[in-house]
N, C-alpha and C positions, 0 to 999 in steps of 0.2 A: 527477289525470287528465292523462294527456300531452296533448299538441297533435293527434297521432294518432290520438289517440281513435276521431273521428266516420268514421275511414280501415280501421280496425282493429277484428275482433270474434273474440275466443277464449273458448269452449267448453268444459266438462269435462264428459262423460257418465260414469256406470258402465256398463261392457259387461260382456261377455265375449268368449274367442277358444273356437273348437271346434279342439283339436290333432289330429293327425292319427289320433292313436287311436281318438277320439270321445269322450273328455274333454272336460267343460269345466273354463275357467278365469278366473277373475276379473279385471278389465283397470279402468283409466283410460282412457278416449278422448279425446283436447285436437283441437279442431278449432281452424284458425284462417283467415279469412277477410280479406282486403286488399282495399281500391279498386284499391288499385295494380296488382293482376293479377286482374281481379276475374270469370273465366271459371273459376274453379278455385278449391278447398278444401284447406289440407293439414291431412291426418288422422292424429297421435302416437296409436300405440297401446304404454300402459306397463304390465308386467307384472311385479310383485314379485319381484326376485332374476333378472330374466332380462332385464331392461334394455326398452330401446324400439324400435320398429319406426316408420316414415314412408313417408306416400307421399303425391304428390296426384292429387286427383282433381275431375273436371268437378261441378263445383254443377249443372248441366244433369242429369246422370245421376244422381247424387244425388238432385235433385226428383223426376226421373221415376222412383228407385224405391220412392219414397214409397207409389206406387200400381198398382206393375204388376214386372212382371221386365224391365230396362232394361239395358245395356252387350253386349256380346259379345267376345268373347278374353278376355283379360288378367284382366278389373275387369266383373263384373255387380253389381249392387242387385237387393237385392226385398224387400217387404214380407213378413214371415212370422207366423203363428199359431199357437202352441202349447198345449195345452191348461193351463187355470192359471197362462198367464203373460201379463201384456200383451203388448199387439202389440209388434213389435218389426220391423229392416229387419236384412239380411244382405249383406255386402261380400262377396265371395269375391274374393282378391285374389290371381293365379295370376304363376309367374316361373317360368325352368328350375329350379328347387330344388324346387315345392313348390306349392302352396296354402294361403293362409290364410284363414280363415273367422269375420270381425267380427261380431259383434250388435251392435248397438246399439237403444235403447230409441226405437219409430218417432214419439213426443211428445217428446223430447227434441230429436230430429232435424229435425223439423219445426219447432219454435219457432226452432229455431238458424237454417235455409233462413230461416225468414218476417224474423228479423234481417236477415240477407242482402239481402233483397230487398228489403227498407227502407234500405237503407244504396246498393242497386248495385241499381236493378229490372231486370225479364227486359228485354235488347232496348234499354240502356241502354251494355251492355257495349262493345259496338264504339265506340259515340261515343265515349267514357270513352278507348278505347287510343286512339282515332285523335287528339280533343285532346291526349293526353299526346307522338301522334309530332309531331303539330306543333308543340308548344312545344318540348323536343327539338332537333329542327331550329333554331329559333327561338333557341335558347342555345345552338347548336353554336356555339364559339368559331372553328372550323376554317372555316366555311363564312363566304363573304359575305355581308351584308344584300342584305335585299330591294330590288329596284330599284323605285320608286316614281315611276310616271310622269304 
């Protein structure tokens, strides 16, 4: 186990992608989550013979589409149900090329956020950046010490 460990938490679900035809198609999803930038998730989505796709995205929106239809523009979530299949949550992740449309399995998802949250809780985040600017500062070699009076 690195030292990083307790900093660091990566994911592998099986999804799918819906292509544009309306195909589906079989996927890896690697999620991976950091203290270090800990307002966001980055989501590898790998597809056999046709390489990998990335992006990140808000652990915030993520949560929220646990349980409702969450995001606007670009990147929504939403919990979806199909008949014979478990539940399951939908990325639609739009650019000028295109739109892609992730599944992912919404108990996988869930367990991976409740990691998360054990690792980084809600509302935890900003203190977390703000310590980090001020040590930062604090080991900036360039700046002066503190005057202490």
């Amino acid at each position: 186990m690195s030292p990083d460990s307790d900093r660091q938490l990566e994911g592998i679900a099986r999804g799918f992608v819906t292509l544009p035809g309306g195909e589906r198609e079989r996927c890896d999803i690697t999620l991976r989550y950091s203290t270090d930038d800990p307002l966001v998730v980055g989501l590898t989505v790998s597809r056999p013979g046709h390489g990998s796709a990335g992006w990140v995205i808000s652990r915030d929106l993520l949560s929220a589409g646990l349980t409702g239809t969450a995001g606007i523009g670009d990147i929504t979530v939403e919990p979806v149900a199909e008949q014979s299949s478990p539940l399951g949550v939908l990325l639609r992740v739009r650019n000028e090329v295109g739109e892609a449309r992730i599944h992912i399995d919404h108990q996988a998802l869930l367990l991976y956020l409740e990691r998360s949250h054990a690792m980084m809780p809600f509302g935890s985040e900003a203190q977390s950046r703000q310590a980090d600017a001020e040590l930062d500062q604090l080991l900036d070699e360039d700046q002066d010490p503190p005057v202490v009076r």
